[in-house]
N, C-alpha and C positions, 0 to 999 in steps of 0.2 A: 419385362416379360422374360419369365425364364424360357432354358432350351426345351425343360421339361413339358414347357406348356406349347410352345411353337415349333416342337418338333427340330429340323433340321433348318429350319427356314432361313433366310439369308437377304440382307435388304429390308430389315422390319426394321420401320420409324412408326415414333408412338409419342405423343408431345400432351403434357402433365405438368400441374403445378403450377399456375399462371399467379397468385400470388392474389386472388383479386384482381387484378387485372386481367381477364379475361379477355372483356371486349375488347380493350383496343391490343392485345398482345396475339390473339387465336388468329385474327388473319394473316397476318403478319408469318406468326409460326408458319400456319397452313402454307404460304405462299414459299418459305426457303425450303421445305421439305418437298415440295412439288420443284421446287427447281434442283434438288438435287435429287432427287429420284431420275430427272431428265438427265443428269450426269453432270450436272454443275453444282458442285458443295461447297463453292465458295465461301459464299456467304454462312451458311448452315456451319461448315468446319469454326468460324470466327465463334458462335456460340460455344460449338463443343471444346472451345480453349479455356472455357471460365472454369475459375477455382470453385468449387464449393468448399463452405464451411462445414467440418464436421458435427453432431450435435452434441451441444455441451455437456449434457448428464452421459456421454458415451453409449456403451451396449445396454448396458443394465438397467438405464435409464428411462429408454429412447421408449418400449412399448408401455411401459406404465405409465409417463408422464403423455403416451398419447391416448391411451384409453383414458386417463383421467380430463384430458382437455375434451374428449368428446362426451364422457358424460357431462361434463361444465354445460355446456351448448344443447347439448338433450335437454336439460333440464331447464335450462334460460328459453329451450322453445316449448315446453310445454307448461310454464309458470305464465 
C-alpha cells in the first residue's frame, strides 16, 4: 500500500502472497500480526528478516512476463 492511497496512516500490516499455501499459512500470519499489533513483534520482526529474491528478468521483464503468465491461466480456465 502506498502513502498515496493510505494517506498518513501509521501501523498498517497487510499480509499477501502465501505461495498456495494459504490454508495452513493465513492463521498463522493472522495470529503474529495480532500479536504485534498488541506490541509484541517478536515473532512478526523474525519474518521481516527474510531475504527476498529479486525477479530474474529484472524491471523490464517483471510486468510483461506477468501479464503473459495470467493470460496462460485465463485461457487454461476458459479451454
Amino acid at each position: 500500500m502506498t502513502s498515496s492511497r493510505s494517506g498518513e496512516a501509521s501501523n498498517v500490516y497487510y499480509l499477501q502472497g502465501f505461495s498456495g499455501h494459504g490454508l495452513a499459512l493465513t492463521g498463522l500470519a493472522g495470529k503474529l500480526v495480532a500479536e504485534a499489533m498488541a506490541g509484541d513483534a517478536s515473532r512478526f520482526d523474525t519474518f521481516a528478516r527474510l531475504k527476498h529474491r529479486a525477479f530474474p528478468g529484472g524491471r523490464l521483464l517483471r510486468t510483461p512476463a506477468l501479464v503473459l503468465g495470467m493470460a496462460y491461466y485465463r485461457l487454461r480456465d476458459v479451454l
